[in-house]
DRENSETOR-528141 format. One line per 10 residues: number of its first residue (from 1); for each residue z, y, x of N, C-alpha, C, O, CB. Coordinates in steps of 0.1 Angstrom, whole numbers, always signed. Glycine has a CB too. Example, Ala and Ser with C-alpha at 12.3 -4.5 7.8 and 13.67 -1.06 7.14 Angstrom:
1 = +78 -57 +132 +78 -45 +123 +78 -33 +132 +85 -33 +142 +90 -45 +113 ~ +71 -22 +128 +71 -11 +137 +79 +0 +129 +80 +11 +134 +57 -6 +141
This chain:
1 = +192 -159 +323 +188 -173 +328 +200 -182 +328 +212 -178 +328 +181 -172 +342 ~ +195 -198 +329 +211 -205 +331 +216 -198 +341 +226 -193 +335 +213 -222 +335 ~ +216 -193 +353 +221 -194 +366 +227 -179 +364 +237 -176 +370 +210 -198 +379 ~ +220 -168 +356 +227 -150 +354 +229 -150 +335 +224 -142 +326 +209 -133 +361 ~ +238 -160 +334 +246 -156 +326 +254 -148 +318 +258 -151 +307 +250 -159 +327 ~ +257 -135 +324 +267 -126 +321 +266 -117 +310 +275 -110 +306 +269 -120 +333 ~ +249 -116 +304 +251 -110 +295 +253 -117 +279 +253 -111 +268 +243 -101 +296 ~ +254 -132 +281 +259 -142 +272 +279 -134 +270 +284 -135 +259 +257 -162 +283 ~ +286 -127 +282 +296 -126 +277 +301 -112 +281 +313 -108 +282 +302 -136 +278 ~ +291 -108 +282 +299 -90 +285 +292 -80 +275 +292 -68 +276 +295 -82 +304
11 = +287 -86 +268 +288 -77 +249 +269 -78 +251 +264 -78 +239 +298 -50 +247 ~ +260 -79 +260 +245 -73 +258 +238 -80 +250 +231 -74 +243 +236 -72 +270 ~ +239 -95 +248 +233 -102 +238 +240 -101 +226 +233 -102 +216 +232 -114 +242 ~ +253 -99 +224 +258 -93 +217 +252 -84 +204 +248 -85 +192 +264 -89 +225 ~ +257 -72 +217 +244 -61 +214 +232 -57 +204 +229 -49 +195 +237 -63 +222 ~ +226 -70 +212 +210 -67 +206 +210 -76 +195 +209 -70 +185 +195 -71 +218 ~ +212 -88 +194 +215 -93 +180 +219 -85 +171 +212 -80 +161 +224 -104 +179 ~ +229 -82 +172 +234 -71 +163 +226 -57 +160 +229 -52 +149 +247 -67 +169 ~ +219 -52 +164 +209 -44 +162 +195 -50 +159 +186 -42 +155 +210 -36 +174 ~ +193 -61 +161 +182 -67 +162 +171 -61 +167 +160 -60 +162 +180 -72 +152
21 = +177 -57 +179 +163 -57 +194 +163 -71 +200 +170 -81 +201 +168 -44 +210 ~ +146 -65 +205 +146 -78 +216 +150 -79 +227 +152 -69 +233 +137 -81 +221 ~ +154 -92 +234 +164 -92 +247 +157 -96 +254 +157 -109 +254 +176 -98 +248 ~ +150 -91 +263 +143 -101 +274 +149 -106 +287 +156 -98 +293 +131 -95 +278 ~ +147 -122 +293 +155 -124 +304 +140 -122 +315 +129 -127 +314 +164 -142 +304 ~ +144 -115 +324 +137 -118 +333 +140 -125 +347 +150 -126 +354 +133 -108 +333 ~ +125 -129 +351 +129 -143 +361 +140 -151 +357 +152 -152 +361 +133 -139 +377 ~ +133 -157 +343 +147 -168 +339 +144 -179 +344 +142 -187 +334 +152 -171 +324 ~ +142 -186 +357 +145 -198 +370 +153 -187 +380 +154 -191 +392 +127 -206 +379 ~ +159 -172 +377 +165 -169 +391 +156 -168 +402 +161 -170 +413 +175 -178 +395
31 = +144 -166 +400 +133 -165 +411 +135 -175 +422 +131 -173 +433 +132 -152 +417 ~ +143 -188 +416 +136 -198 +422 +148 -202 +430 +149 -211 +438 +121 -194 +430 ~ +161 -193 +425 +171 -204 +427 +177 -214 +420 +187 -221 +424 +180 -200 +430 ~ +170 -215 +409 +177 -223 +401 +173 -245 +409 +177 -256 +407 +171 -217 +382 ~ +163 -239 +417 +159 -250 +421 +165 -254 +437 +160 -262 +445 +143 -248 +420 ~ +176 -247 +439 +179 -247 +454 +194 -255 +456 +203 -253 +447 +179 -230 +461 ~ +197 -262 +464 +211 -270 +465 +225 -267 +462 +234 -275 +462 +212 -273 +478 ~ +225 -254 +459 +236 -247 +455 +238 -249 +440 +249 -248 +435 +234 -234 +459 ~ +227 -251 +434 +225 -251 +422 +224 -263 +415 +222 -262 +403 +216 -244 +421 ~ +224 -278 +422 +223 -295 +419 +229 -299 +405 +224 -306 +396 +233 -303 +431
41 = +241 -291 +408 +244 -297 +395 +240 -295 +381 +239 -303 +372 +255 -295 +394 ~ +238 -284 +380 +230 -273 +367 +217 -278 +369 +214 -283 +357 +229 -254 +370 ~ +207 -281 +377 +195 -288 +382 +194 -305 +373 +185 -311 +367 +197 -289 +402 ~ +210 -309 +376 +207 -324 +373 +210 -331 +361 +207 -342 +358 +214 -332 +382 ~ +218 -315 +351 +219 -317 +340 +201 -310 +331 +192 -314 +323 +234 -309 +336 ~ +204 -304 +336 +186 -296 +331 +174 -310 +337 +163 -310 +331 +181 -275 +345 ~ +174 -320 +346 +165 -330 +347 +167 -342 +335 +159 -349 +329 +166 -336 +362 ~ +180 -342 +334 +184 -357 +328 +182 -351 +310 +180 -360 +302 +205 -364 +334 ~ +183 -339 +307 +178 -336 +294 +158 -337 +294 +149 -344 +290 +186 -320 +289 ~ +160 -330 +300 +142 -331 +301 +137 -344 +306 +125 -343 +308 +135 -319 +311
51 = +142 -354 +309 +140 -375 +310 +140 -372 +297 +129 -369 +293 +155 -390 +317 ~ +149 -373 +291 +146 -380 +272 +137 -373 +270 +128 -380 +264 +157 -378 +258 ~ +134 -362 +271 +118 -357 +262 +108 -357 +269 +98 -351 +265 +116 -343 +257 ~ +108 -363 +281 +94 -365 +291 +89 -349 +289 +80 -346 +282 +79 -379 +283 ~ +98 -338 +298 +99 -326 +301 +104 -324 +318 +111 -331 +325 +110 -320 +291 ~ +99 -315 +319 +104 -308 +337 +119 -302 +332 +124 -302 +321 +89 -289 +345 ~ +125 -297 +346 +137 -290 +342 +134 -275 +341 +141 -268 +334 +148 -293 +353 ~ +124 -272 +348 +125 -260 +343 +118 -254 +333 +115 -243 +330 +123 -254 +352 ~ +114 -264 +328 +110 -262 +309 +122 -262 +302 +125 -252 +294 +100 -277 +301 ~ +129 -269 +303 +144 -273 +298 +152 -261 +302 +160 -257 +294 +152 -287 +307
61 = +151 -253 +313 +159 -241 +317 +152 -228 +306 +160 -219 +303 +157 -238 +335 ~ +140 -227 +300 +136 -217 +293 +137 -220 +281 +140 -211 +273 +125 -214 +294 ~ +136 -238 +279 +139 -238 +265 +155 -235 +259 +156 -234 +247 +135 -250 +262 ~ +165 -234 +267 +179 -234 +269 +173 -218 +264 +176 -217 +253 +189 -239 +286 ~ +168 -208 +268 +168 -194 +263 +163 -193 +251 +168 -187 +242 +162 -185 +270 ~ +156 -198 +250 +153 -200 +237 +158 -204 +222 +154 -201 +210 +149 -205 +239 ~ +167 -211 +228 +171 -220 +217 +186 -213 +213 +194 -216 +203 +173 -239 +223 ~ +189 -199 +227 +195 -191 +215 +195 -183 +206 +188 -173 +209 +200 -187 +216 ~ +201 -182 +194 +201 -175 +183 +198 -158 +181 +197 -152 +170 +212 -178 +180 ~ +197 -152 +195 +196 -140 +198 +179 -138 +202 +174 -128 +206 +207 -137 +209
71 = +172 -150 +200 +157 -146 +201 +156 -142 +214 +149 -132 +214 +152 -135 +193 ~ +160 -146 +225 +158 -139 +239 +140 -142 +245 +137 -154 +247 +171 -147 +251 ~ +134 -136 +247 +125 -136 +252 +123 -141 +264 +135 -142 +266 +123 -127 +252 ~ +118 -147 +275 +115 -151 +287 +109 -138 +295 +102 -131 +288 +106 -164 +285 ~ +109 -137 +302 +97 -129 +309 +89 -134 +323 +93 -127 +332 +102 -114 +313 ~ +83 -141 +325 +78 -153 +337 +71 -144 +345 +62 -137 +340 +68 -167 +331 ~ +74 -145 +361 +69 -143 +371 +58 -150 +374 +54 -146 +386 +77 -144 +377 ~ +50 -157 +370 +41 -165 +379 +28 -169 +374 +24 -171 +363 +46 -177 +383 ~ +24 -169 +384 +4 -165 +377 +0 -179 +380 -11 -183 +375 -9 -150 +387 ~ +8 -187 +388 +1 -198 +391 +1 -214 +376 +10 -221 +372 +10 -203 +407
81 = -11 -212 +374 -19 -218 +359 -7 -232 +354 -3 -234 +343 -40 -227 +365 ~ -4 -239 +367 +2 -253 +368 +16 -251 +362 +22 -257 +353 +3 -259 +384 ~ +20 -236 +372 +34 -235 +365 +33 -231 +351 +41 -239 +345 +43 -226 +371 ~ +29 -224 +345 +22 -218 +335 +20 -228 +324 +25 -224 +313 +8 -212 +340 ~ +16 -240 +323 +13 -251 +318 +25 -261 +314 +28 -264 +303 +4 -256 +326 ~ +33 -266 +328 +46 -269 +326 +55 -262 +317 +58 -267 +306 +50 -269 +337 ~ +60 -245 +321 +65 -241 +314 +65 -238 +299 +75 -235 +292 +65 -237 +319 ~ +49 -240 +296 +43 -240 +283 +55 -252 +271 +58 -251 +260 +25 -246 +286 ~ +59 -262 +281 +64 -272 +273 +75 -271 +265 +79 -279 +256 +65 -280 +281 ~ +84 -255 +270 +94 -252 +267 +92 -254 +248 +99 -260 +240 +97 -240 +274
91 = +84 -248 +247 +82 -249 +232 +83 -263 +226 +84 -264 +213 +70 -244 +229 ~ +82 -271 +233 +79 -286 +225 +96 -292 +226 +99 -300 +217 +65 -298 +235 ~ +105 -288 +235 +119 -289 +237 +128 -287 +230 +135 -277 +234 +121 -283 +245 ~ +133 -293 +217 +146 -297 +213 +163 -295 +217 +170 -304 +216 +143 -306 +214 ~ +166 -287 +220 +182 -291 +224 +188 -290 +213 +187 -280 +206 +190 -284 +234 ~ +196 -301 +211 +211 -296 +204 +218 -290 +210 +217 -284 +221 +221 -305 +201 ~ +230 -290 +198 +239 -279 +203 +248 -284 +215 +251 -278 +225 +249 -275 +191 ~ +250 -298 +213 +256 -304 +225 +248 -304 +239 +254 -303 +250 +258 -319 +222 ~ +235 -304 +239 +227 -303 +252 +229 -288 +257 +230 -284 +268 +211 -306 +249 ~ +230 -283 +245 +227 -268 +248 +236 -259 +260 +233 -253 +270 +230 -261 +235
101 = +251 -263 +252 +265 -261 +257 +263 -270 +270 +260 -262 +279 +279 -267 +246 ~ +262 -282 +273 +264 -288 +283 +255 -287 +294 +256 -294 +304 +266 -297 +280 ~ +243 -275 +290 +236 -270 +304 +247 -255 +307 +248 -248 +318 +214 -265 +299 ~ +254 -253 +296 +259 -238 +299 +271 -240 +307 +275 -231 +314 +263 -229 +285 ~ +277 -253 +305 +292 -255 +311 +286 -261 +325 +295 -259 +334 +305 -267 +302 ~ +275 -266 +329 +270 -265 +346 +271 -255 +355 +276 -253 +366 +258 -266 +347 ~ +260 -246 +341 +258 -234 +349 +270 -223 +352 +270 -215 +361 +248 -228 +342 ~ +279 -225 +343 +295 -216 +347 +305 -227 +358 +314 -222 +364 +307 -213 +328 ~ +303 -239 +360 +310 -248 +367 +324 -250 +364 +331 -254 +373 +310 -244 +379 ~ +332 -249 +348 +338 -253 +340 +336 -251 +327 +326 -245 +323 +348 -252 +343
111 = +347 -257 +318 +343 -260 +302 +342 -246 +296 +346 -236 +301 +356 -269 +293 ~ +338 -245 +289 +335 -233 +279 +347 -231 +272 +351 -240 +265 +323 -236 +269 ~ +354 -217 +272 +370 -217 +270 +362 -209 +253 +369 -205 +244 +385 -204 +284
């Protein structure tokens, strides 16, 4: 997820690209911290991309999994229809590469070395 990063750099996505298995993230909102005060800043870059495409942020947070090259899967906790619907939008979500990176350098809280 943006917020559990780590197998972006400790070889697992790696990994599975390279073998070409599927990688699934599960609870990629962090079961719901990605929406909590600790987390504002990563929150306010994931809102202000999803403004230009008339998107939620946490469509923008799945589409960010998505849109890497490793085919990561989502795996969604929630049965409730509304969220279900929202999140649906991920698919309609665009990032460049610049959006992409600049939800990733939030979510680590400096630049991408």
């Amino acid at each position: 997820s943006v917020l559990e990063h780590n197998a972006l750099t400790n070889g697992d996505v790696a990994f599975h690209q390279r073998h070409g298995t599927p990688l699934m993230a599960w609870s990629p909102l962090a079961g719901g911290r990605l929406f909590q005060d600790a987390h504002a800043d990563v929150l306010s870059v994931l809102a202000e991309i999803g403004a230009k495409q008339g998107k939620a942020a946490d469509a923008v947070a799945i589409a960010w999994l998505l849109a890497h090259p490793a085919n990561i899967l989502p795996v969604l906790g929630t049965n409730n229809m509304l969220r279900i619907q929202s999140l649906s939008d991920c698919t309609d979500i665009a990032l460049s590469r610049e959006e992409w990176f600049e939800i990733y350098t939030a979510a680590l809280g400096h630049e991408v070395a």
